[in-house]
N, C-alpha and C positions, 0 to 999 in steps of 0.2 A: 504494500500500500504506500502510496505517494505521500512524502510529508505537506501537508500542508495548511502548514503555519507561515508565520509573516517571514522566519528565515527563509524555510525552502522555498518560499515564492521567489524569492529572491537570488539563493542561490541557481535555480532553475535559469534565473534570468543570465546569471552572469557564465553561466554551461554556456548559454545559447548563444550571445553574444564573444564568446572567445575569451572571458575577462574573467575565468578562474584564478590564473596567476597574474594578471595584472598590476600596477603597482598603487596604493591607494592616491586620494586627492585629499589638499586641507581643504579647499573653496572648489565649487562648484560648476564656475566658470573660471576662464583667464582673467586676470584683472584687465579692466576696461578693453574686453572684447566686444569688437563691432561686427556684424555680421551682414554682410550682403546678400541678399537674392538669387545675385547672378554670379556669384565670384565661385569659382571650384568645377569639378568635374561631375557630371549630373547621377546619382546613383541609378546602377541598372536596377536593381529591387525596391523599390520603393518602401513596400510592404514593411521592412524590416526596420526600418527608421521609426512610421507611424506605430509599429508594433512596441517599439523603445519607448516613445514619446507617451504613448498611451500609459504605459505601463506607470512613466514618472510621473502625468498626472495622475494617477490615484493615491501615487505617495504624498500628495502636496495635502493631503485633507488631514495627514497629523504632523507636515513637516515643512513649517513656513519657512525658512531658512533658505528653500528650493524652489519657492512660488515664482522669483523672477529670470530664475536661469529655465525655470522649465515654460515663462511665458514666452520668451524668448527663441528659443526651438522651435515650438509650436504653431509661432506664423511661419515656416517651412516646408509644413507638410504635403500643398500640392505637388512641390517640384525640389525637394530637397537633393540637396548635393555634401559632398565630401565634407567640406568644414561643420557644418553643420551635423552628419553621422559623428564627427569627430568631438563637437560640445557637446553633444548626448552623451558619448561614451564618457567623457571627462565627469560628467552626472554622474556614471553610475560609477565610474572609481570614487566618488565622492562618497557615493550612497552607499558602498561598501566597506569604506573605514568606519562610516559613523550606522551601521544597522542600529548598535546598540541605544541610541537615543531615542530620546522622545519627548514631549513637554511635560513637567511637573506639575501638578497642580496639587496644592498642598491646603490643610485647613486655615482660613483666614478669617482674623477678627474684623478685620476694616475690612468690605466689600467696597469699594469704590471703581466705579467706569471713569476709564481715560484712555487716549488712545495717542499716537504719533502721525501725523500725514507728511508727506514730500511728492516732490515728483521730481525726473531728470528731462529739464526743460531740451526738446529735440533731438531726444538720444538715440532716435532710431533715424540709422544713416540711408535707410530707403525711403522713407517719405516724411521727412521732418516732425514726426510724432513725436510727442514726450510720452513719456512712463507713470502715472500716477501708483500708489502705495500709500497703505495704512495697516496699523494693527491695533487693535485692542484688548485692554487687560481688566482686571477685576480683583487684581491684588494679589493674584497667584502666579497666573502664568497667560499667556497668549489664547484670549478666545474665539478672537476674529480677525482677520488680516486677507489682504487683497494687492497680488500686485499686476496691473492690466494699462494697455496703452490706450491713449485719450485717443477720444475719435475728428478730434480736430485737430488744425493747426494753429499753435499761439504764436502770439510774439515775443514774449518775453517769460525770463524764469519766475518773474510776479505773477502773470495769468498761469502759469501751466500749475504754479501749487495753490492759486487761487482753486481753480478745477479739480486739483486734489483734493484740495481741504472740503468742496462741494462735495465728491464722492466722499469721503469720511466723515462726514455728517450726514448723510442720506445712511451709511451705515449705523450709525453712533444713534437715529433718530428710531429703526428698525431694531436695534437691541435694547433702546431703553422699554420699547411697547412689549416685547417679548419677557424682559425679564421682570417685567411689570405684575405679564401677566402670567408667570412660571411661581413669584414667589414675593418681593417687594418691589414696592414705588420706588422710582431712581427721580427723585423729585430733587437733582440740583442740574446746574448747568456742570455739564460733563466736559474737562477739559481735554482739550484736542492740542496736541502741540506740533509746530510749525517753525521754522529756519527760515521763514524769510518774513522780515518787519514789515514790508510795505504789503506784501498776500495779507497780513495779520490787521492792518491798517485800513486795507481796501475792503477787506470781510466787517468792519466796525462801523466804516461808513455808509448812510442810507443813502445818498445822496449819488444820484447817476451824471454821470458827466464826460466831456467830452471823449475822455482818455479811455473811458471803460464804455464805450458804445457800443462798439466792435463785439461785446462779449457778449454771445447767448443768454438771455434772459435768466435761461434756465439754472445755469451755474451761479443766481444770483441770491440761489434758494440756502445758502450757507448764510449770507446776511442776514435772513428772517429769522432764522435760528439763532444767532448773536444775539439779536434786537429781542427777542424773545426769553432769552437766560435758557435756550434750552444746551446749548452749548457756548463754551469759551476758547477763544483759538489762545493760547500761549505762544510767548516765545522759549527756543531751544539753542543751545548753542549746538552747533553743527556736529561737533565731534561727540556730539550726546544723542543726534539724533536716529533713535532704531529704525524710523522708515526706509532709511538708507537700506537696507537691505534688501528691500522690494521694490528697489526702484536703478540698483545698478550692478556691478559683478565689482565686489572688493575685494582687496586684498587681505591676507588671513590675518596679520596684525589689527583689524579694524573688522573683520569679520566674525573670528572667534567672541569678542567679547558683548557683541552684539546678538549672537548666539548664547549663550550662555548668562547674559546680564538679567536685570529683575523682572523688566517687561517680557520677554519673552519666556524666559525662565526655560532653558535647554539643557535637557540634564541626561544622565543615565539611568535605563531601569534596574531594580535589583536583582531580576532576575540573568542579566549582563553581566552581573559579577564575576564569577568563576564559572569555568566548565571543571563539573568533575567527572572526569571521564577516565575509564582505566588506561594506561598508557601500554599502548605494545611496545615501543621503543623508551624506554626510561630516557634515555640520553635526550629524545625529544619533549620530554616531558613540561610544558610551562603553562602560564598561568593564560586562560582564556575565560570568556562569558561563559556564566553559567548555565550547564543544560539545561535546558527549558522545564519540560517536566510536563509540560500542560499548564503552568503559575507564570503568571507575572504580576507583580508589585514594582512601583512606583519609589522611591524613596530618595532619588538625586543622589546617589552614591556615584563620583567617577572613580574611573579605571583608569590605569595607565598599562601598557604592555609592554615589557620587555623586547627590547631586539637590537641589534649591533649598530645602529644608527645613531653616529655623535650628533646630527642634528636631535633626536627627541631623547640623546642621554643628556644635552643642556635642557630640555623642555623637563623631563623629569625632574632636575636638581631644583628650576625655578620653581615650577606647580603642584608638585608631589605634597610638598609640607604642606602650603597651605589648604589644598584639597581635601589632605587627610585632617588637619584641623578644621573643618566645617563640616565633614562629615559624622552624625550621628553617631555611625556605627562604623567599627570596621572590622570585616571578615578576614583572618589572615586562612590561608589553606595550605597547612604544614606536610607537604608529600616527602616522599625519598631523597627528592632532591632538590628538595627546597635550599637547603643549607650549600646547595653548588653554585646559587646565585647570590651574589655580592650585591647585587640591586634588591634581592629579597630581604636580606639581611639587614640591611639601612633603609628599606622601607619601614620592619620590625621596631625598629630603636625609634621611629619618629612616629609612630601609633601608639607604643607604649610612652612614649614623654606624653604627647599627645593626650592621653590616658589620663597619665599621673595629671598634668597640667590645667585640662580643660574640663576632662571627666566624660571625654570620648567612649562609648562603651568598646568593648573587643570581644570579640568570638573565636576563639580557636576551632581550625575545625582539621582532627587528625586522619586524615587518607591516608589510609594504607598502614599508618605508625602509629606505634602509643606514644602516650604523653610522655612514659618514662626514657623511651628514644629518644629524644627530644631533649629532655632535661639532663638528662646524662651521658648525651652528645653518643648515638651509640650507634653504629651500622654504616650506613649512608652519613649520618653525621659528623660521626669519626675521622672518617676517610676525608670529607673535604674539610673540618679544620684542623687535619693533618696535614695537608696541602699548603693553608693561610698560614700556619706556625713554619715549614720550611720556608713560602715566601716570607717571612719577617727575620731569619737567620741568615737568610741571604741578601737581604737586603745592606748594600756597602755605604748609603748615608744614610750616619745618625741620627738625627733630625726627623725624615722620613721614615727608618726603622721604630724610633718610637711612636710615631703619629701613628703606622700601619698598627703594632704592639698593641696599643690603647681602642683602636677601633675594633677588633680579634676581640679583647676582652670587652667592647662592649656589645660585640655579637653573642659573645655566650652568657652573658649576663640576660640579654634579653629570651635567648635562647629559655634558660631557669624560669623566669619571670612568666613567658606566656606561656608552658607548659602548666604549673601553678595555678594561672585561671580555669574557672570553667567552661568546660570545652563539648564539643561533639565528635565522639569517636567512632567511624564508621563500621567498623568492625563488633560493634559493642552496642551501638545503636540501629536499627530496622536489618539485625539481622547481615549487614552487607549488602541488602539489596539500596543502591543508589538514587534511585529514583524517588523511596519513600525517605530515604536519607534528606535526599534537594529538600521534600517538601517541608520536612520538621525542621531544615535553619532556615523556611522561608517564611513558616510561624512565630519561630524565634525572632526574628530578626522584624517581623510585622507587629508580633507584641510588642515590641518595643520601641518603635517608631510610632505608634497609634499613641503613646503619653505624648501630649505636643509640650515643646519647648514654647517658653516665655520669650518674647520682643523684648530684646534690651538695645540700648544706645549702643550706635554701630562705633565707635570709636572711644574706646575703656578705657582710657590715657590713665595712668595709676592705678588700678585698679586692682591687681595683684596684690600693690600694696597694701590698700586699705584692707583688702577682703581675704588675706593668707591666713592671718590668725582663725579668723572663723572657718575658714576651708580646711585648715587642719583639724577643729575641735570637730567639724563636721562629718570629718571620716575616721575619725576615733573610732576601732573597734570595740569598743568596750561598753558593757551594757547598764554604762549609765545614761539614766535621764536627764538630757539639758534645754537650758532655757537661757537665751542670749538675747541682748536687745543694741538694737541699732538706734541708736537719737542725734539728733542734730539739728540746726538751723533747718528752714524750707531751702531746698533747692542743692542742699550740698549734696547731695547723691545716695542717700540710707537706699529708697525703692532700687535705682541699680544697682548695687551695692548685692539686694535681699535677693532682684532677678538673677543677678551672675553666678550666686549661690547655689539659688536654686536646680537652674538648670546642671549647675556641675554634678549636683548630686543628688538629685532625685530618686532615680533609676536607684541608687544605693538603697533605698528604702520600699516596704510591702506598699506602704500607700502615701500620697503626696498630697498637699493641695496649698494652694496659694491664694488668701483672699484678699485682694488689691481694696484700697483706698474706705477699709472700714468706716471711717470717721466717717466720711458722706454714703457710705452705703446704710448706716449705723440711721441714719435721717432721714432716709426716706421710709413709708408706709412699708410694714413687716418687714424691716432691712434688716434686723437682726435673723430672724427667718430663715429669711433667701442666704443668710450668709453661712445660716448652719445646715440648709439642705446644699450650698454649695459644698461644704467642707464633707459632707456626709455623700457625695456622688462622688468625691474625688476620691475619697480612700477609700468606698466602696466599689470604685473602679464601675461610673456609669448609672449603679442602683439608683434609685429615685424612690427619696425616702418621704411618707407623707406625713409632714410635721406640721400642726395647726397652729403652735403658739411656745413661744421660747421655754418653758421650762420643760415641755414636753422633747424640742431640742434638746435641751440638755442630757435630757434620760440619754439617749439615741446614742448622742456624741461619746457618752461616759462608755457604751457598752463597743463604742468602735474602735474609740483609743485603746482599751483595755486588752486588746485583744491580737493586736499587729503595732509591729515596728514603724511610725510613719515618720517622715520632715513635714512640717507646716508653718509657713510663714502670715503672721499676720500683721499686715501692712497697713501704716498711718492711725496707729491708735492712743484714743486722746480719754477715754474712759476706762475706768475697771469694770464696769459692768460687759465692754463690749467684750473684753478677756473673759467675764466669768460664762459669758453666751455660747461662746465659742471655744474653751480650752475646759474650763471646767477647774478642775484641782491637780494639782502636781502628778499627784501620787496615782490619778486616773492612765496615769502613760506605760504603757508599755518598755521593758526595759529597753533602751537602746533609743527610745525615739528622743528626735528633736525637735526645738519651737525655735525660730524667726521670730521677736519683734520689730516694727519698726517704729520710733514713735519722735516726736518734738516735745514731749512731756517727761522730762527727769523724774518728777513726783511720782507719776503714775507709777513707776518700776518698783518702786519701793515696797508696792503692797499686790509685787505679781511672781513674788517667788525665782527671780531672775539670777542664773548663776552670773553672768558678767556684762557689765553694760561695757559698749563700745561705741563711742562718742567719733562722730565723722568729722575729719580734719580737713580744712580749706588745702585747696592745691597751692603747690609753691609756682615760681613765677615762669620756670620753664616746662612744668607739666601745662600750666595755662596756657600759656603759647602755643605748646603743640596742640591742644584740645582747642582750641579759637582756632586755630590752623586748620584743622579738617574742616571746619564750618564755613569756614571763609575761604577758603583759597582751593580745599578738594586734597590736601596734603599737609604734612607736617611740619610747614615753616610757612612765611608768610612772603608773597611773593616782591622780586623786586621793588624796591622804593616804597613799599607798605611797613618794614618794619617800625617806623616811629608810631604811626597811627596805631598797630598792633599794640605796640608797650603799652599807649595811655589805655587802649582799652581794658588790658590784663592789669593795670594799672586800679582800673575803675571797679573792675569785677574782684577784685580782692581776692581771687582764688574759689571763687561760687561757684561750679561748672553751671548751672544752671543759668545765667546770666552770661558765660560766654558762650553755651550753646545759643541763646537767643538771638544777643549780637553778632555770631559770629554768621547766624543764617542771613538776618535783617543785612549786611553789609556786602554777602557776596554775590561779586559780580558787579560793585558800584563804582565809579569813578574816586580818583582822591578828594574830588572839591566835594562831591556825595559826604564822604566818610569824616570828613574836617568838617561839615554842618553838621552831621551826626552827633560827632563827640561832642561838640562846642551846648549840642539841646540837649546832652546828659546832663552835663555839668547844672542843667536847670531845672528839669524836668525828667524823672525817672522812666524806662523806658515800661511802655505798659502791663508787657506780657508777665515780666522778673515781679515787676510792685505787688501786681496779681498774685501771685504765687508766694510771694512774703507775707501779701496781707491775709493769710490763710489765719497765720499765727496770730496776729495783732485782732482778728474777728473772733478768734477763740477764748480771747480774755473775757472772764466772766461777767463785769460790771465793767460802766463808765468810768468807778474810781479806777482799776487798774491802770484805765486806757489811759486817763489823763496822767500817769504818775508816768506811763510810757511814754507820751506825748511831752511830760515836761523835760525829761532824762533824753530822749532823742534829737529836738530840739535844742534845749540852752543848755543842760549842765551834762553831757556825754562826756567822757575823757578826765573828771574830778574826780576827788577822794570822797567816798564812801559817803563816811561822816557828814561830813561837809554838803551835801547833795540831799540830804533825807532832811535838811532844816528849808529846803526851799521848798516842795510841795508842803510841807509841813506847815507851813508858814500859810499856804492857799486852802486849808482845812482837810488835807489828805493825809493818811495813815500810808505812809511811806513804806516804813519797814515791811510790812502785810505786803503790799503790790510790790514795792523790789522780788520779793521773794515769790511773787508769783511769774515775774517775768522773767528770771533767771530759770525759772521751773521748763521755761516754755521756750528758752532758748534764745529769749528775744535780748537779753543781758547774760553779761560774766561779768563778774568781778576778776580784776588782774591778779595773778599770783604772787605774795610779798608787796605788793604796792598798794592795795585796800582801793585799787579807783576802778572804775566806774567803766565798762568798753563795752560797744555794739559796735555789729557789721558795718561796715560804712555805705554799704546797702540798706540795711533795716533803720541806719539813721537817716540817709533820702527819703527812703519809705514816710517814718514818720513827718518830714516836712513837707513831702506829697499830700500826705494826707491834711494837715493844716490849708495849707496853698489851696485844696478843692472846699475849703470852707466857705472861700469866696475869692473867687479866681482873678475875678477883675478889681476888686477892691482892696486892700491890705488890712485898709479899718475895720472887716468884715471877719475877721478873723481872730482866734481864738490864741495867736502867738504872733510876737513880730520879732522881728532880729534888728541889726542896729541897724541900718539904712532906712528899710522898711518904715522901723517908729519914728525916726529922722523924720520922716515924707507926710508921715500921718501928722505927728504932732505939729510941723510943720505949717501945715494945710495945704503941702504939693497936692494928695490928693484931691480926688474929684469929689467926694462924699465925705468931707471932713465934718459936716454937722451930724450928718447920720451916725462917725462915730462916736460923734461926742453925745446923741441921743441912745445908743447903746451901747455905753462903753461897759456894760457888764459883760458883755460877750469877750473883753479883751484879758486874759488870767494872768498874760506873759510876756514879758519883751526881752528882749536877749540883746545886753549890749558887753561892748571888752573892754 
């Protein structure tokens, strides 16, 4: 019987066409091949081209990548000739290095439609046609895409992505009603992103004129859609834009990464992994896609394949690590002669760091060998680091003889190491039959990838740092129970911090669960609730427990915890009641499990049973830098002639990452005179998004007394001794001492150590004179504090309403002069 699956289709194909041993392709087409009509020698068979061509459009319905080299071919087919046979066949060497791909589409919190359009104005060298292209995403991966040649002639590269971007909204306006009416309302204007300003310009404008006369009506149907909010054209910078891909033949430096980048999301299946297949020749034995079986799973695990080519042994050295650090999981498959490859072997070391590091999982999986082979270097293993120990004795420079030395031992170190995990031994497990072997590491390996990872901030700058101490107590083997809490300022990083955690070590644990931002979950109607049937499906793995009212919660949680090993983090908590809803008593835990707090409440810790608080430290001034860096520039320095602008901002942000993630987005891509009005409206007015996110803390103070003792402390006396500082609100009929100690509770105050004075953020002290300044924004008199210019101006009678303040001068508590 005939295989036929999506391989043997394929391989079928490449029998027929002569291209068994062929050699593969990176790209699809030649870079910027043009193809003529009439150019070449006219093929005697025709049949055999359209038979090719057919074949690759039906590949194009899971493999956009191909959509433009295969539109391309395809106007050839009355009268095709030799070049043309010859860019098809280029196709399928292409389509046969890359079988094992396919788009990922992976679970997504944020569903959002947005899409790319371009087009290559007159790129078709027979009849002055341009190219239009688009594609569309929804957070995962590529749902829709299009690349096809416009049926007119434009004039300019403005009209030809004008008429792009008209087809990519005519799609964009077809998927919104679709997925409308599949699951939810896509009720915003859906962004469409575009490379050229003036298409983006001409699509805003309703106004018809002399310059756009010439242009069909029809393509005028993108502007109604603007004017409507049912769509947004953006701009893109070019070397960003993924339309490019359906709309010209590039080169693999710019191809690859548009291939494999977030919109399109190109990855490999799992079931690509390895083939295990029994080897007749050992000597040939190496690592290929895994036998099918009848299973395929999805997971975005790449492969790399060994073979004598220095060009992909430098691609290996660059993209192996980090491959293998973004992958989930990684399947090592320990054969006879695994240990003959020195590429296998330092793949080994950098899965297992990897491991250690990140909290990668790893699966051993023993073909053919036991573990004990393995660990105690025995058979096959033997023999070849008998081989690496004569090459390191023969080795005549010192230098190089220890470097080789050190790498030997750290092949057999690691060699110990993943022997020691747990493993799947084919021999030991389904009997040695193969087949049913594939299936049970592809449940393994499905189980485990079905826990989703937590969205953390793509750029950790420190991060290691802050978070090593708890990464070690977190994989303590030992079966005590802990409780560790994260506090700090708004915005210095506790929730990343709690994310990075997490995901390291999850998977270590029977049951997990992460309940983000209690405090406001805490406030809404049954949020306590929702937060214990959240906790109670997560470490019941899905169950859906039916809970009417929190103490009934409670019961539930006590009999869950009591029962399995779990991690659970409980994020932004500002009560003890929300802890006792949701953790219960110490003593309810299971040995071995662990609690996450994260909280802005020092107090609250006090009475939550907490082995160790760990207070988040501000970045110093070259972690700042590089973390602004990624925001702003796309890289970890700040580009030409920007480093002064950079300093004062790192300057400004006082080491908050929060604050320079905000600034760092808000400025890039802006010009210098941009970025120098920028800084210059800090210095007066706090930027919105940071204040917001500070004034979390300043809104959780319980009473007006606190606020105003906050208010007076942020204001005029910041930066004073202790003492000296509690006789001024004092003096305004406020109980000082009480609200000090509640703002230092909250993180909004410290006292310095050895010097009894008085310090806040230099953020949280903006904050608070934001918050005065919106008392009365246009007035100074209006306001409930003044500093010395200000009551200069008032007393004065500069300002405008100087009777009004002198008709409520109760409103006035404070004036700050030096």
């Amino acid at each position: 019987m005939k295989d036929m699956s999506v391989d043997g289709f394929w391989q079928l194909k490449f029998s027929k066409f002569s291209m068994g041993d062929s050699k593969e392709k990176a790209t699809p087409l030649e870079p910027n091949l043009k193809l003529k009509k009439d150019k070449g020698k006219p093929l005697k068979d025709a049949r055999k081209f359209r038979q090719l061509v057919g074949s690759l459009i039906y590949l194009t319905i899971t493999r956009p990548e191909i959509s433009y080299s295969i539109s391309v071919i395809s106007q050839f087919m009355q009268n095709p000739r030799t070049p043309h046979l010859e860019a098809a066949r280029r196709i399928l060497r292409y389509v046969k290095g890359t079988l094992d791909y396919g788009l990922l589409y992976k679970r997504c919190d944020n569903f959002v439609l947005s899409g790319f359009t371009d087009a290559d104005w007159a790129g078709d060298t027979n009849d002055r046609h341009s190219t239009s292209g688009y594609c569309f995403n929804t957070g995962s991966a590529a749902v829709s895409w299009c690349s096809k040649k416009q049926n007119i002639v434009v004039l300019s590269s403005t009209e030809a992505k004008y008429v792009a971007a008209t087809m990519a909204t005519q799609e964009c306006v077809w998927l919104k009603r679709l997925i409308g009416d599949m699951f939810c309302e896509v009720d915003y204007a859906v962004q469409i992103k575009c490379d050229n300003e003036s298409a983006i310009k001409l699509a805003s404008n309703p106004i018809f004129h002399a310059r756009t006369k010439h242009i069909e009506v029809r393509y005028h149907f993108v502007r109604e859609k603007v004017l409507s909010e049912d769509v947004e054209l953006l701009s893109v910078r070019t070397n960003d834009q993924v339309a490019d891909i359906f709309t010209k033949a590039l080169v693999e430096p710019k191809f690859q990464p548009l291939c494999n980048g977030n919109h399109l999301r190109f990855s490999l299946c799992l079931s690509r992994i390895l083939e295990l297949q029994r080897p007749r020749h050992p000597q040939n034995f190496h690592r290929s896609p895994l036998h099918r079986s009848g299973t395929r799973l999805q997971v975005g695990f790449q492969t790399f394949r060994d073979d004598d080519s220095i060009e992909r042994g430098n691609y290996l050295n660059l993209e192996l690590p980090e491959a293998i650090k973004q992958s989930r999981i990684s399947i090592v498959v320990l054969s006879k002669t695994y240990a003959s490859s020195t590429w296998c072997l330092d793949e080994l070391v950098t899965i297992l760091e990897c491991n250690r590091t990140h909290g990668n999982a790893v699966l051993p999986v023993f073909y053919y060998v036991e573990p004990s082979e393995v660990k105690k270097r025995e058979g096959s293993f033997e023999k070849a680091f008998e081989r690496y120990e004569n090459e390191v004795e023969e080795e005549g420079d010192h230098e190089r003889r220890m470097e080789l030395a050190k790498r030997v031992e750290g092949w057999k170190a690691a060699l110990r190491q993943v022997a020691d995990l747990t493993g799947m031994v084919l021999t030991n497990q389904a009997d040695g039959h193969e087949s049913e072997f594939i299936k049970k590491i592809v449940k393994f390996v499905g189980d485990k990838v079905k826990r989703a990872l937590l969205s953390v901030a793509r750029h950790l700058v420190g991060i290691d740092l802050r978070a090593g101490k708890i990464n070690y107590w977190l994989r303590d083997k030992s079966n005590d129970v802990g409780i560790v809490a994260i506090c700090g300022i708004g915005g210095i990083g506790k929730t990343t911090i709690a994310k990075y955690l997490y995901n390291l070590n999850f998977e270590r644990f029977e049951g997990s669960s992460f309940l983000a931002s209690v405090r406001e979950v805490s406030k809404q109607p049954d949020g306590l609730v929702r937060l214990q049937r959240q906790l109670l499906s997560d470490i019941l793995k899905g169950k859906n427990e039916k809970i009417y009212n929190v103490d009934q919660g409670i019961v539930r949680i006590k009999e869950a915890l009591c029962r399995r090993k779990v991690l659970v983090v409980v994020d932004d908590v500002d009560e003890v009641n929300q802890l006792d809803a949701v953790l219960g008593m110490r003593d309810w835990l299971y040995p071995g499990s662990k609690i996450i707090i994260t909280t802005r409440r020092k107090q609250l810790l006090e009475a939550s049973e907490v082995d160790t608080v760990h207070e988040v430290s501000g970045m110093d001034d070259i972690e700042s830098l590089e973390l602004f860096s990624w925001y702003a520039f796309k890289k970890d320095h700040p580009n030409e002639g920007y480093m002064h602008y950079s300093e004062r901002v790192v300057h400004y942000c006082d080491g908050l990452p929060l604050a320079l993630q905000v600034l760092g987005s808000s400025l890039s891509g802006n010009t210098k005179e941009t970025w120098e009005s920028a800084l210059e409206k800090l210095e007066k007015i706090p930027e919105g998004q940071i204040l917001k996110k500070l004034k979390l803390s300043y809104d959780s103070l319980q009473d007006d007394h606190d606020k105003n003792v906050y208010l007076d402390i942020a204001c005029c006396v910041g930066g004073k001794d202790k003492d000296w500082t509690i006789t001024i609100p004092n003096g305004c009929g406020f109980s000082t001492k009480i609200g000090m100690h509640n703002l230092i509770d909250r993180f909004l105050l410290r006292v310095g150590p050895g010097d009894n004075k008085l310090w806040l953020h230099h953020l949280l002290q903006d904050m608070g004179t934001e918050i005065v300044r919106q008392q009365s924004t246009e007035e100074p008199g209006g306001r409930s504090r003044l500093w010395q210019q200000e009551a200069f101006n008032v007393l004065s009678g500069k300002t405008v309403r100087i009777i009004y303040l002198m008709s409520t001068s109760m409103a006035l508590v404070g004036v700050c002069l030096n």
